[in-house]
C-alpha positions in Angstrom: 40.5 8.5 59.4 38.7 6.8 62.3 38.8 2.9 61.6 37.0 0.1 63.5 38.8 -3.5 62.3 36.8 -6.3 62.0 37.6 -9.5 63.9 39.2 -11.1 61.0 41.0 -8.1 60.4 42.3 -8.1 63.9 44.4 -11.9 63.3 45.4 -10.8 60.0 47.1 -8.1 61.7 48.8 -9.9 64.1 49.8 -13.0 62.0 50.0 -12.2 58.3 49.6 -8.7 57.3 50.1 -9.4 53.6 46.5 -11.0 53.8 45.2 -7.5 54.5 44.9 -4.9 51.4 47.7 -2.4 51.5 45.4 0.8 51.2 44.3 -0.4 54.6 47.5 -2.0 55.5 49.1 2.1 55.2 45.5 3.2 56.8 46.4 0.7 60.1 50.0 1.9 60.2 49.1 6.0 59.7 49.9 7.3 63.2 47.4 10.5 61.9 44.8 7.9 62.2 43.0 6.4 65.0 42.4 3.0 64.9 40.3 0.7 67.2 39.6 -2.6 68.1 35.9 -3.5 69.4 36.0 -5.6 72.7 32.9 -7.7 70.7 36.1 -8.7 68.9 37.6 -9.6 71.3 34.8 -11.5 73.2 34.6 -13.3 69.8 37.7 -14.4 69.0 38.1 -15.3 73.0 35.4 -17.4 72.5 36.8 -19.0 69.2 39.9 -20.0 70.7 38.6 -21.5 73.7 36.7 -24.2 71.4 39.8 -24.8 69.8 38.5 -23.3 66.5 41.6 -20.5 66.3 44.7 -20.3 68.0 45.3 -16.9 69.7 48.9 -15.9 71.7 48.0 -15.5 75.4 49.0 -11.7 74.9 47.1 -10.7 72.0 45.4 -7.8 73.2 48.4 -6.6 74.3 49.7 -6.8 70.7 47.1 -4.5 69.4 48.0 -2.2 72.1 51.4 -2.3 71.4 50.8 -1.5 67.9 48.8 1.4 68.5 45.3 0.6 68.6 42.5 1.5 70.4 40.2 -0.8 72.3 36.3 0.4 71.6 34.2 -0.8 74.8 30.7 -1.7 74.0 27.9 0.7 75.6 24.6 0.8 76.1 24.6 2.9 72.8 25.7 0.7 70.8 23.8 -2.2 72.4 20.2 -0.4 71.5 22.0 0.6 67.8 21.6 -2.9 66.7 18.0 -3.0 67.4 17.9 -0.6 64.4 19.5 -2.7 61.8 17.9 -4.5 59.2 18.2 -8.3 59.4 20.5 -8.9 56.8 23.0 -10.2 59.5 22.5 -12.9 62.0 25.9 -12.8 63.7 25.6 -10.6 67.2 29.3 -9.6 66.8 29.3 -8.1 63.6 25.9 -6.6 64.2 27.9 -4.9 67.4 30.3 -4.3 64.9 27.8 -2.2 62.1 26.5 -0.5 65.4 29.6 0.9 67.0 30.7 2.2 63.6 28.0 4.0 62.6 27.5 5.4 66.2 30.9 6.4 66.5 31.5 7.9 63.0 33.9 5.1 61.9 34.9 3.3 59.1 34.8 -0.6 59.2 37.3 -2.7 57.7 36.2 -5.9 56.6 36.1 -8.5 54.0 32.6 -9.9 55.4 30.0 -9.1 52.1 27.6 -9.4 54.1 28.5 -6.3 56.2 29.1 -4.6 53.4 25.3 -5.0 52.5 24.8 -2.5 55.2 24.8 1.4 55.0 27.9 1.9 57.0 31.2 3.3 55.6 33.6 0.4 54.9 37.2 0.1 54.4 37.7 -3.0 52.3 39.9 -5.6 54.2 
């Protein structure tokens, strides 16, 4: 399986993984699987932190690494994917999110309902 964690899915990871469902807990930890962060993510939660809404370590990223996921860069082809999707969602980073999934053939993990609105394969968080 090819998974692409939501930002919320990302901290859950890294400070209580209990939070996260353990069909997808097992899915993060198969090492048959690839699993990847999206650096929207990560300009999200960057962005989070520095207005004091979330506390993140200094190191995260390097965390994920550690653990054995991917990072996802965002490309022009997923930039023009998001003019595609219907307005169900007005957030840019999970839109970025919908868009590198389904161009890349991955499954999202999430717990957002509104995501799950869309037509892209999800992995519930």
């Amino acid at each position: 399986m090819r998974l692409l964690l939501d930002s919320h899915v990302l901290i859950w990871w890294l400070e209580n993984p209990d939070r996260i469902a353990k069909p997808l807990r097992d899915a993060i930890s198969d090492p048959t699987n690839d699993v990847f962060f999206s650096a929207a993510s990560i300009w999200e939660l960057t962005i989070k932190s520095s207005l004091n809404r979330l506390r993140l370590p200094p190191s995260f990223v390097t965390l994920l690494r550690h653990d054995g996921l991917d990072e996802l860069e965002i490309n022009t082809s997923h930039a023009q994917a998001t003019a595609s999707l219907p307005p169900i969602h007005g957030d840019p980073f999970d839109r970025m999110l919908i868009a590198q999934a389904l161009t890349e053939g991955l499954v999202l993990a999430t717990r957002d309902a509104t995501i799950m609105r869309y037509d892209v394969p999800v992995i519930e968080a």
